[in-house]
N, C-alpha and C positions, 0 to 999 in steps of 0.2 A: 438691253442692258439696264434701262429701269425699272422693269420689273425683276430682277436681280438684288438693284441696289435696294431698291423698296425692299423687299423682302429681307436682304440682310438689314437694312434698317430697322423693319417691324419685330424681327429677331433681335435686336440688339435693345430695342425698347422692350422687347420681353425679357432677356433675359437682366435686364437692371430692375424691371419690376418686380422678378421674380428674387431677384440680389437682395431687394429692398426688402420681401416680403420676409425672406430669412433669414435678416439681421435683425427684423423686427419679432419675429419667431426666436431668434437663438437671447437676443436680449430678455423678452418674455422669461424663456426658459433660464434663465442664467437668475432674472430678478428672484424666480419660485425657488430654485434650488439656494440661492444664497439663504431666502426667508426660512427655510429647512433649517440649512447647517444655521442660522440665529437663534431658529427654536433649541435644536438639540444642542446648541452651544445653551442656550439659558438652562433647558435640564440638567445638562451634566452641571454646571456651576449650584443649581437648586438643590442638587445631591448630595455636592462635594459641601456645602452651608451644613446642611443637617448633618450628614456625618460628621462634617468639625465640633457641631454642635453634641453629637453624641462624642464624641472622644474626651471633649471638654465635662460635660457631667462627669463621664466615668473617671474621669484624671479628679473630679472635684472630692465626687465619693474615694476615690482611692486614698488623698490627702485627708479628709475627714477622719477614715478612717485611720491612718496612721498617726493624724493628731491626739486620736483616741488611744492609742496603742500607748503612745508616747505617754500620754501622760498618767494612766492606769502603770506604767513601769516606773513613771514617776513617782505616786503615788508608792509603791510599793518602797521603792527605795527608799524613801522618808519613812515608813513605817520603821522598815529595819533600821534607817541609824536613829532612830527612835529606841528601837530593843534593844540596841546596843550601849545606848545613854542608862537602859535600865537596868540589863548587864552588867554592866559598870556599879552601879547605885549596889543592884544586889550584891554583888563583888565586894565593895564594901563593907554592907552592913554585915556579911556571911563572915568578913574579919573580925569585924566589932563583936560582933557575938562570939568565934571562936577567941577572943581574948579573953572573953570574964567566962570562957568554961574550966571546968574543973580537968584538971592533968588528965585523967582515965576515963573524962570524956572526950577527950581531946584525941587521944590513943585510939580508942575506937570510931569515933569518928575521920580518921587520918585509914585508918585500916579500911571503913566502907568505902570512903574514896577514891582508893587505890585501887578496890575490886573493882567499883563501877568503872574506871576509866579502863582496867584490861577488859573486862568484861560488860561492855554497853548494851547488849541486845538482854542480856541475863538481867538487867537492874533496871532495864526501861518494861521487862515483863514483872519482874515482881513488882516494879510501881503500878503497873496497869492493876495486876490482882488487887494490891491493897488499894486502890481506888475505886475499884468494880464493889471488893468488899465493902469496905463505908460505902458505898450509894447503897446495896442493896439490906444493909443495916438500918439506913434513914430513911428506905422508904416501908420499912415495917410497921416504923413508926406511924 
C-alpha cells in the first residue's frame, strides 16, 4: 500500500505542478491578449481623434463658408436699399423737373409712361436700340 500511496502522492504533486504550470500559462495568455485588446483599444480611439478632427475642419469650412454667403447676401442687401434711397432721390427730382415742364410736355410725357408701364418688354427694347444706336454713333467718331 506504499507504493500506492507514493504514487498517488507523486500524482498529486504532478498534477499541482502541472495546476501551477497552467495558471501560469493562462495568466501569460490573458496578460498577451489583454495587451492586444489595449493596442486595438488605442487604435480605434487614434481613429476616432482624427475623424473628430476631420469632421471638425469640415464643420469649420462649412461655417466659413456660410459666413461668406452671409455676408455677400449682406452685401447685396445694402446695395439695394442703397438703390432704393436713389429711387427715391430720382423720384424726386423726375417731380421737380416734371413741374417746370411745359403742359404738352407734360401730356406726352404722361402718355410714354402709360405705354412703358402696359407695355415693359416693348420700351426696355426700344431703350436698348436707342442705346445700341448712340454707342455705335460715338464709336465712328
Amino acid at each position: 500500500m506504499a507504493d500506492t500511496t507514493g504514487r498517488a502522492h507523486d500524482a498529486l504533486v504532478d498534477v499541482k505542478k502541472n495546476a501551477g504550470d497552467l495558471a501560469v500559462k493562462a495568466g501569460d495568455k490573458a496578460g498577451v491578449l489583454a495587451s492586444k485588446a489595449g493596442d486595438v483599444a488605442g487604435d480605434l480611439a487614434a481613429k476616432a481623434g482624427d475623424k473628430a478632427g476631420d469632421l471638425a475642419a469640415k464643420a469649420g469650412d462649412k461655417a466659413g463658408d456660410l459666413a461668406a454667403r452671409a455676408g455677400d447676401k449682406a452685401g447685396e442687401l445694402a446695395a439695394k436699399a442703397k438703390n432704393s434711397d436713389l429711387a427715391g432721390k430720382a423720384g424726386e427730382l423726375a417731380d421737380r423737373a416734371r413741374s417746370t415742364m411745359p403742359d404738352e410736355v407734360k401730356d406726352a410725357a404722361d402718355k410714354v409712361v402709360t405705354q412703358a408701364k402696359n407695355r415693359p418688354w416693348v420700351t426696355a427694347a426700344v431703350a436698348a436700340g436707342a442705346l445700341l444706336l448712340w454707342r455705335m454713333l460715338r464709336r465712328k467718331k
